[in-house]
C-alpha positions in Angstrom: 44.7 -43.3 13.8 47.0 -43.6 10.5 43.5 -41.6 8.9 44.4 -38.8 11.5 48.3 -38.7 11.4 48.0 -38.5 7.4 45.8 -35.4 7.8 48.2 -33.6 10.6 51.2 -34.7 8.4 49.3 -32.8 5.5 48.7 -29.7 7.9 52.1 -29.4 9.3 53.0 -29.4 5.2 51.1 -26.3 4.4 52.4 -24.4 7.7 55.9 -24.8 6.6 54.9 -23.8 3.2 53.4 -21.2 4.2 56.2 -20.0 6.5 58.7 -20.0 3.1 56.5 -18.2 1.1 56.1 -15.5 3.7 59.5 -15.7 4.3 60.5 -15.2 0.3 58.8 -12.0 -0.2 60.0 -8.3 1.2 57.7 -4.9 1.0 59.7 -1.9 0.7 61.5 -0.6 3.3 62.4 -4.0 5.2 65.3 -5.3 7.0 67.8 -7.7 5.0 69.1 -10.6 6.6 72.0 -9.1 7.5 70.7 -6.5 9.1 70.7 -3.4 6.7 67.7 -1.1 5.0 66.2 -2.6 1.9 65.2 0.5 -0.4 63.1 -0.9 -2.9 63.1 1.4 -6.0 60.8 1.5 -8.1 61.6 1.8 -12.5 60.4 1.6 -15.6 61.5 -1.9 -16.9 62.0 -0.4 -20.4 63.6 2.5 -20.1 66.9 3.3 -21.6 69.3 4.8 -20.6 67.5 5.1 -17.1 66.3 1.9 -16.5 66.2 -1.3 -18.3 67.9 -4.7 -18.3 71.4 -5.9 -19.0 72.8 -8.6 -21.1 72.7 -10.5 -17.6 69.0 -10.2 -17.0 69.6 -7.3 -14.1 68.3 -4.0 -14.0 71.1 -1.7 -14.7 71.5 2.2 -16.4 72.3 5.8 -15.0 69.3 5.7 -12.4 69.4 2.6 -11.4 73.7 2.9 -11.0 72.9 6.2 -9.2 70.6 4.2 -6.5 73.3 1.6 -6.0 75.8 4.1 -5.2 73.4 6.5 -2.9 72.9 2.9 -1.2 76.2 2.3 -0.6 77.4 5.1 1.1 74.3 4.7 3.5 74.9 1.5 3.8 71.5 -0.2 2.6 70.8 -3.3 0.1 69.2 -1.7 -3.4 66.1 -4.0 -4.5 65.2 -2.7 -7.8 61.5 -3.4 -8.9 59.8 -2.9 -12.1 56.4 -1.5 -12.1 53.9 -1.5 -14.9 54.3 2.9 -15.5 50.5 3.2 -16.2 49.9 2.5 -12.6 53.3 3.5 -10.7 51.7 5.8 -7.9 49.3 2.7 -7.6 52.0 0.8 -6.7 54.1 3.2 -4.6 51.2 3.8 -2.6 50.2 0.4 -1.5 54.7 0.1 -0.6 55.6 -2.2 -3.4 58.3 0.2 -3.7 59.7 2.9 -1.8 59.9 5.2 -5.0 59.3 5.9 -8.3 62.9 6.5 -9.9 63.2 5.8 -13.7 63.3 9.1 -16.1 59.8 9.9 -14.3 58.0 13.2 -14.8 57.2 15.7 -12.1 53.8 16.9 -12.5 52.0 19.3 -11.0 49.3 16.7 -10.3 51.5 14.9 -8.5 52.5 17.5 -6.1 48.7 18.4 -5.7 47.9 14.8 -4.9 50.5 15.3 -1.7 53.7 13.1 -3.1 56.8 14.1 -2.1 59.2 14.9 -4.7 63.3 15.2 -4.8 64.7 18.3 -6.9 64.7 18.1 -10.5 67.9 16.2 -11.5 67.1 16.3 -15.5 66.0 18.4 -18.2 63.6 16.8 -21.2 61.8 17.2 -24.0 59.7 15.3 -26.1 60.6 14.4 -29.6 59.2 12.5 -32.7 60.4 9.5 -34.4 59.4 8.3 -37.5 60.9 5.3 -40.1 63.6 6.3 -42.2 62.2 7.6 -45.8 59.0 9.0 -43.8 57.4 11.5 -45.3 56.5 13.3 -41.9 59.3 15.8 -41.5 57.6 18.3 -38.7 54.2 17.7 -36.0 52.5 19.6 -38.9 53.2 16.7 -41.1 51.3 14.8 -38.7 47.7 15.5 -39.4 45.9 12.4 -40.3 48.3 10.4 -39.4 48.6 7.1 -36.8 50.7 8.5 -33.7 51.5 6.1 -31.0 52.8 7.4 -27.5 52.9 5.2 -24.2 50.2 5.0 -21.1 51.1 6.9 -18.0 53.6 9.0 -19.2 54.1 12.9 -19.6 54.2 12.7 -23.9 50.4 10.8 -23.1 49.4 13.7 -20.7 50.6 16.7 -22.8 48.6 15.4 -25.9 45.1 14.6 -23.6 42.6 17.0 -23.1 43.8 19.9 -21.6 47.2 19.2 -22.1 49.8 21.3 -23.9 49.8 19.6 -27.0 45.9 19.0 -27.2 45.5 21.2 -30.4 48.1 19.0 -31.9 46.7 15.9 -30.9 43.1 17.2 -32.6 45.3 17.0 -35.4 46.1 13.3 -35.7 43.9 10.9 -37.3 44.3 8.5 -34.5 46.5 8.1 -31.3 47.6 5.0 -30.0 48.5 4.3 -26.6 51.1 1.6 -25.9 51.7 -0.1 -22.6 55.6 0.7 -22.8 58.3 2.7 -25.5 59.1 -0.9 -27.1 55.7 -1.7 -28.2 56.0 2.0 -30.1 58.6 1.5 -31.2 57.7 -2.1 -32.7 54.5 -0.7 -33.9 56.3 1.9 -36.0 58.9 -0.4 -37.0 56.2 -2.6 -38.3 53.7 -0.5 -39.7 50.8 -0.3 -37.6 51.7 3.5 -36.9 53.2 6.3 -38.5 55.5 8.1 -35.7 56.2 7.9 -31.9 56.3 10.9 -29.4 59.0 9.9 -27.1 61.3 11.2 -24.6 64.4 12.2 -26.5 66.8 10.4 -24.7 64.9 6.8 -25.1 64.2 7.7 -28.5 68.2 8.3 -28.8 69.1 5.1 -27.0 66.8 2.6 -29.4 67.9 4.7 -32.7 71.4 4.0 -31.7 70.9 0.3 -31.0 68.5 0.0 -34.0 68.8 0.7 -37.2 65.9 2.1 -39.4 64.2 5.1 -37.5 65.0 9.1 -37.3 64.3 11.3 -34.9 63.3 14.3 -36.3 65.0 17.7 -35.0 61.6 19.4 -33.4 61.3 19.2 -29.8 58.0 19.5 -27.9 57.1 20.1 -24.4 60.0 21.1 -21.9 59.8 19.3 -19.0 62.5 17.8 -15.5 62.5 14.8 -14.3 62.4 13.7 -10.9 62.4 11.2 -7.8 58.2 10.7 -5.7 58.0 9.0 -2.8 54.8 8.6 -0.8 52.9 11.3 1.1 54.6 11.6 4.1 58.3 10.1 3.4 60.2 13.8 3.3 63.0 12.5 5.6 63.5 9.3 3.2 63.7 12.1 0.7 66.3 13.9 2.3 68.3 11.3 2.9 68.4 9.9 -0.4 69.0 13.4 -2.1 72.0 14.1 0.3 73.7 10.9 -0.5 72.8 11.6 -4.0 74.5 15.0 -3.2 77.3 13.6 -1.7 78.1 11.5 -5.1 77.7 14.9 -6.9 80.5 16.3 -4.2 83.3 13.3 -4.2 83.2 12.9 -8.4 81.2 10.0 -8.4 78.3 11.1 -10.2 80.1 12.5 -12.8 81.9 9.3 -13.5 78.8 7.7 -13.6 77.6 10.2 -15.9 80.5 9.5 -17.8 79.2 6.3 -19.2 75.7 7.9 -20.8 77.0 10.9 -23.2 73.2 11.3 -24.4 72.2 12.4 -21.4 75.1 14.0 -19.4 74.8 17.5 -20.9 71.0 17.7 -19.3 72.1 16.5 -15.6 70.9 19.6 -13.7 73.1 18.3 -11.0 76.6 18.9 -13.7 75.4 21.9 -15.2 74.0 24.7 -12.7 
């Protein structure tokens, strides 16, 4: 008897721990507790001034502060999630987040592949960054040299095959792929490579916080950023662009805005 109440003690144990843990996690789109939408956005946890994390260990920069205001005026809790960016569609498809909303890309492929994407909100290009005293001064300098660029994003696609820097990548003596902008960065600053093709806007945030690296004044491959969502979530599109619309309209965008001067003057949304 005390054999069979020691294993239904043990049983009932696993049940309620199995009822926490279930309890403890939330797939995107969920109701809160207290009754309200959970949009779970997805972002690159390295990615500043987009996306990245705070002295206080939360996510925090112009996309994610854009999110948390579109969220409050539709009254829904923001859960922001970081995905690995080599596999961010991966992710968005099997509803680990509800988007994809960090400095992101749109790409043709994407739109062929059936996601649904918001209206460009900024303009980019691609830039190179190189150490201090380099001797690469222009991408013509950089034939036979060690370029790094990270997985997954549009710098990686524009210099593979078929891409619009394919001729220049032919150029390189070798091209390293990194699994986010820090390890670049950290591989130039050590070394192991001889310049990084990076977003200008990240490349401006980390040469402003560290000293050591210039960006050189060349700019490659015009491109817009933008927000995906899954095949099928147009209204959660709309709804998200018009209370993104809706900051534009009552100023607090631009006061958001405000508070990132490296980007502001490319906001699509402040200068039609």
């Amino acid at each position: 008897m005390k054999k069979m109440t020691k294993v239904i003690s043990l049983a009932l144990a696993l049940v309620m721990c199995l009822a926490l843990c279930a309890c403890g996690q939330k797939d995107s789109g969920d109701t809160a507790a207290d009754g309200k939408k959970t949009f779970v956005m997805g972002v690159d946890p390295e990615y500043p001034p987009f996306s990245y994390l705070g002295d206080d260990g939360k996510y925090t920069g112009f996309d994610v502060e854009i999110a948390q205001a579109a969220c409050d005026l539709l009254g829904w809790d923001l859960q922001v999630f970081g995905v690995n960016w080599d596999q961010k569609l991966v992710q968005l498809d099997a509803k680990e987040c509800d988007c994809v909303w960090s400095g992101m890309t749109i790409l043709d492929s994407m739109k062929d592949a059936g996601y649904v994407l918001s209206t460009p909100y900024y303009d980019n290009t691609q830039v190179i960054m190189v150490k201090e005293g380099s001797d690469i001064k222009s991408s013509a300098d950089l034939a036979g040299k060690n370029v790094a660029v990270q997985l997954g994003t549009s710098g990686e696609s524009l210099l593979s095959e078929g891409g619009d820097l394919e001729s220049l990548a032919k150029t390189f003596g070798k091209l390293t792929t990194c699994d986010s902008f820090l390890k670049c960065f950290t591989e130039l600053g050590g070394g192991a490579v001889d310049a990084v093709i990076v977003d200008k806007p990240v490349a401006t945030a980390y040469a402003q916080e560290n000293a050591g690296f210039t960006i050189l004044d060349e700019e490659l491959g015009a491109e817009q950023y933008g927000i995906a969502f899954r095949s099928g979530d147009q209204e959660l599109c709309d709804t998200i662009e018009g209370a993104v619309q809706q900051l534009v309209e009552n100023g607090t965008y631009a006061k958001i805005a405000a508070k990132y001067p490296d980007i502001v003057n490319n906001l699509t949304y402040l200068n039609k």
